[in-house]
C-alpha positions as a printed NumPy array, in Angstrom:
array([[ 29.426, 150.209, -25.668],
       [ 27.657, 150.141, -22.615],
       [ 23.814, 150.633, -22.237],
       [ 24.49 , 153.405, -20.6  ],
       [ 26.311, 154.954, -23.831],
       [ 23.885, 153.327, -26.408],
       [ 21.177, 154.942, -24.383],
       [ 22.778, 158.402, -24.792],
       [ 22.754, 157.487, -28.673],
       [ 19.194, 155.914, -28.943],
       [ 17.441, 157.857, -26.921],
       [ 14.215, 156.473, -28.308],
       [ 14.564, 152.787, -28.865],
       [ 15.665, 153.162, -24.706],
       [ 12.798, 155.349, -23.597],
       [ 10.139, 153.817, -21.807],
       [  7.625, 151.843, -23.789],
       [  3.927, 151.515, -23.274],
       [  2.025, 149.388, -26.18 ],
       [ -1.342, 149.708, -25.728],
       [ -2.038, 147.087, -28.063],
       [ -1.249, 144.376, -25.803],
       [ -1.2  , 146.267, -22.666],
       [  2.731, 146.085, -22.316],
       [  5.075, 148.205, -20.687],
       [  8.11 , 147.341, -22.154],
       [ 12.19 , 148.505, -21.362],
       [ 15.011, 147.919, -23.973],
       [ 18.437, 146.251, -23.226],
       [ 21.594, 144.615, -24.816],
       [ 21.487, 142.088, -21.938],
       [ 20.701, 138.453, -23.482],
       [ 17.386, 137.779, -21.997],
       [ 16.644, 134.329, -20.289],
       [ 15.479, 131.78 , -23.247],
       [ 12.299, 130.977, -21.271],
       [ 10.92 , 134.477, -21.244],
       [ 11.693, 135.105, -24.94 ],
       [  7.961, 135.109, -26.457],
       [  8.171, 137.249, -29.624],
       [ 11.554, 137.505, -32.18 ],
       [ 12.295, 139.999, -34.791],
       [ 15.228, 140.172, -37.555],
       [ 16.663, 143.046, -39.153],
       [ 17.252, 141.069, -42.427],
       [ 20.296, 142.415, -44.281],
       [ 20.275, 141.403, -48.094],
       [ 23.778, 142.871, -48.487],
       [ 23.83 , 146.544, -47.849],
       [ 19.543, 146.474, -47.734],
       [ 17.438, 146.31 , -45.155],
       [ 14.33 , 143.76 , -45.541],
       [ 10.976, 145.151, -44.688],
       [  7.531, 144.58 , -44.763],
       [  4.203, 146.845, -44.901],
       [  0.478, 145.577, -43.695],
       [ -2.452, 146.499, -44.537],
       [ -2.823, 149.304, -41.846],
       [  0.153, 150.628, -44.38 ],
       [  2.596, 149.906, -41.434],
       [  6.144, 149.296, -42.354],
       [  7.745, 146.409, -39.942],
       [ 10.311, 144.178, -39.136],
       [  9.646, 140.318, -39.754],
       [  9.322, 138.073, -36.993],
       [  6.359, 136.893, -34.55 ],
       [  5.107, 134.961, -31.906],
       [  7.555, 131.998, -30.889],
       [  5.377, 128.489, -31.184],
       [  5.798, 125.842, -28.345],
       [  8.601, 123.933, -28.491],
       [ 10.321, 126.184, -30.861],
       [ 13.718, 127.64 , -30.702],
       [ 14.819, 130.901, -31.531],
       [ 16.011, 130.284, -34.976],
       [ 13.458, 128.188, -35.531],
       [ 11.071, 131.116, -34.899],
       [ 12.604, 133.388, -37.073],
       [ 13.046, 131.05 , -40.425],
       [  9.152, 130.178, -39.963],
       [  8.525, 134.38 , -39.528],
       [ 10.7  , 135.026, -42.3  ],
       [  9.134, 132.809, -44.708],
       [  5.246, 134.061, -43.638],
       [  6.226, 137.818, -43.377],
       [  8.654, 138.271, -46.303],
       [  9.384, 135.206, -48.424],
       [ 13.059, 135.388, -46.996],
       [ 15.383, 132.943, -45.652],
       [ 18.095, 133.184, -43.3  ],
       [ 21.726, 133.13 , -45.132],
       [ 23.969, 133.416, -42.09 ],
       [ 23.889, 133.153, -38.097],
       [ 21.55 , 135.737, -36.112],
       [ 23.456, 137.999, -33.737],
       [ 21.709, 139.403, -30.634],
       [ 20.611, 143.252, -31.126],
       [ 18.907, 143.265, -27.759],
       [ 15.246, 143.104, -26.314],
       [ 12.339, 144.78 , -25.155],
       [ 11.709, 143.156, -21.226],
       [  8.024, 143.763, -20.986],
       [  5.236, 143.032, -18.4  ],
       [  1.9  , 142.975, -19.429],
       [ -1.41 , 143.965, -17.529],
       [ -3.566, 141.286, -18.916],
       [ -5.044, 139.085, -17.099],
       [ -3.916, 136.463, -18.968],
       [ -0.635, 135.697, -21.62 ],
       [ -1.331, 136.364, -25.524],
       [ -1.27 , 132.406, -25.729],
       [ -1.584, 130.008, -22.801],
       [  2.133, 128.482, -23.835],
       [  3.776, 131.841, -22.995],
       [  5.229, 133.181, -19.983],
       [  2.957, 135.699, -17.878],
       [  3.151, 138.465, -17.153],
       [  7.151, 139.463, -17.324],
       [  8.188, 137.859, -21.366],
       [ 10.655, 139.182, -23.453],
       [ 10.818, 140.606, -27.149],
       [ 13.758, 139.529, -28.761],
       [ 16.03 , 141.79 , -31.433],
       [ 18.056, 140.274, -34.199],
       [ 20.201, 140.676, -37.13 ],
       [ 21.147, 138.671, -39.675],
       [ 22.028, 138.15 , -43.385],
       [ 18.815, 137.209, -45.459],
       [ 18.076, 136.34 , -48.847],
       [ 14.638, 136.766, -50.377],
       [ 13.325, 134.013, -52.153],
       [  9.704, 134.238, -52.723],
       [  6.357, 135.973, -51.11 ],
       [  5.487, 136.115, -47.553],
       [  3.197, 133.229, -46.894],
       [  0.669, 135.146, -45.454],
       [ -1.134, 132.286, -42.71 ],
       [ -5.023, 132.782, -41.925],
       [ -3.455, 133.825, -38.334],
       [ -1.12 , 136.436, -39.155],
       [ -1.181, 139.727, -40.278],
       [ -1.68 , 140.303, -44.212],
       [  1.316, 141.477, -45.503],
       [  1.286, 143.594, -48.419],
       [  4.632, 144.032, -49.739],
       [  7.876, 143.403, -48.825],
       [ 10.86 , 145.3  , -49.95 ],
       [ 14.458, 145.603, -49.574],
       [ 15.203, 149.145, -48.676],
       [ 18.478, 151.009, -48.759],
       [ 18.93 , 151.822, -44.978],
       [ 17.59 , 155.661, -45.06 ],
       [ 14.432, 154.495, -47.14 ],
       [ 14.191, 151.973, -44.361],
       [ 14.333, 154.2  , -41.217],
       [ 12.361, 156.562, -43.019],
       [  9.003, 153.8  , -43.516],
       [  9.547, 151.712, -40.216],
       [  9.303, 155.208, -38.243],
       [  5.641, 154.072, -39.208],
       [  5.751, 151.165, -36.511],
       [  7.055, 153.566, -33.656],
       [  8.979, 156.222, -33.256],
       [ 12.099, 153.978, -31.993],
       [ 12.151, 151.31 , -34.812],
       [ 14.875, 153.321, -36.543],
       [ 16.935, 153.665, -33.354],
       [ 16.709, 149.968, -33.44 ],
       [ 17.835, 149.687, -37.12 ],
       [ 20.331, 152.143, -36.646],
       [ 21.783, 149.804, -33.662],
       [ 21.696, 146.529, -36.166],
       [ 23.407, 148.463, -38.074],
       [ 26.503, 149.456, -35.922],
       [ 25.824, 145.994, -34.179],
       [ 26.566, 144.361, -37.63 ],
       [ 29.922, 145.889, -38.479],
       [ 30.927, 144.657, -34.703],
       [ 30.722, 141.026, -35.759]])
């Protein structure tokens, strides 16, 4: 499928996206983004027929993943955020979901390593196995718990992150049984 089609069946994860938070107008797309833009990676961690989650203490359901480090690859980024955020490891290859291409309004990048002000969020999948509690760093969020929810549970509680999250899952999810 096209993004074209996947737009027609995702209407939300495609919509526009303004996040306030970080003053970031962001556009989704299955296009693999240039590596150098690529500031922020997430993974929808199966654990067999699961879906890996995490809640904060704003009693926000997410996705794993974070702010890339410099000097650090991809999958180095996401072993590192899977480890903090849910005590998980990877236990097989990611696969490209798609990203968010976003330009922030901020004067300056999040962190001075990071490209400003076009960056990229980057979408994964992969097969995950928890092994222990999030790690919880002094400069991340504080995660709360982390759970391995059957995939309606799941799109149910990460509709608490935005309302496109689940589009995104929902994508993984047909993304996964393409590989």
């Amino acid at each position: 499928m096209n993004d074209f089609d996947l737009a027609q069946r995702f209407p939300l994860l495609y919509a526009p996206q303004r996040w306030e938070w970080g003053g970031i107008d962001a556009q989704f797309s299955t296009a693999p983004p240039p590596d150098e833009l690529v500031t922020n990676i997430h993974v929808v961690g199966f654990a067999g027929d699961r879906i890996v989650i995490c809640r904060d203490t704003r009693d926000v359901w997410f996705l794993p993943g974070g702010t890339r480090e410099p000097g650090e690859t991809v999958e180095e980024c996401v072993a590192r955020e899977l480890a903090e955020e849910a005590g998980a490891e990877l236990a097989g290859p990611l696969h490209l979901v798609g990203s968010h291409h976003a330009v922030s309004d901020r004067p300056e990048p999040y962190r001075p390593h990071q490209p400003h002000p076009a960056k990229v969020w980057l979408w994964c999948h992969a097969d995950v196995t928890v092994t222990g509690v999030p790690g919880n760093p002094d400069d991340g969020e504080k995660v709360l718990e982390v759970r391995a929810a059957p995939l309606e549970e799941a799109l149910a509680l990460l509709a608490t992150d935005g309302a496109w999250v689940p589009d995104l899952v929902a994508l993984a999810v047909l993304t996964r049984g393409r590989v």
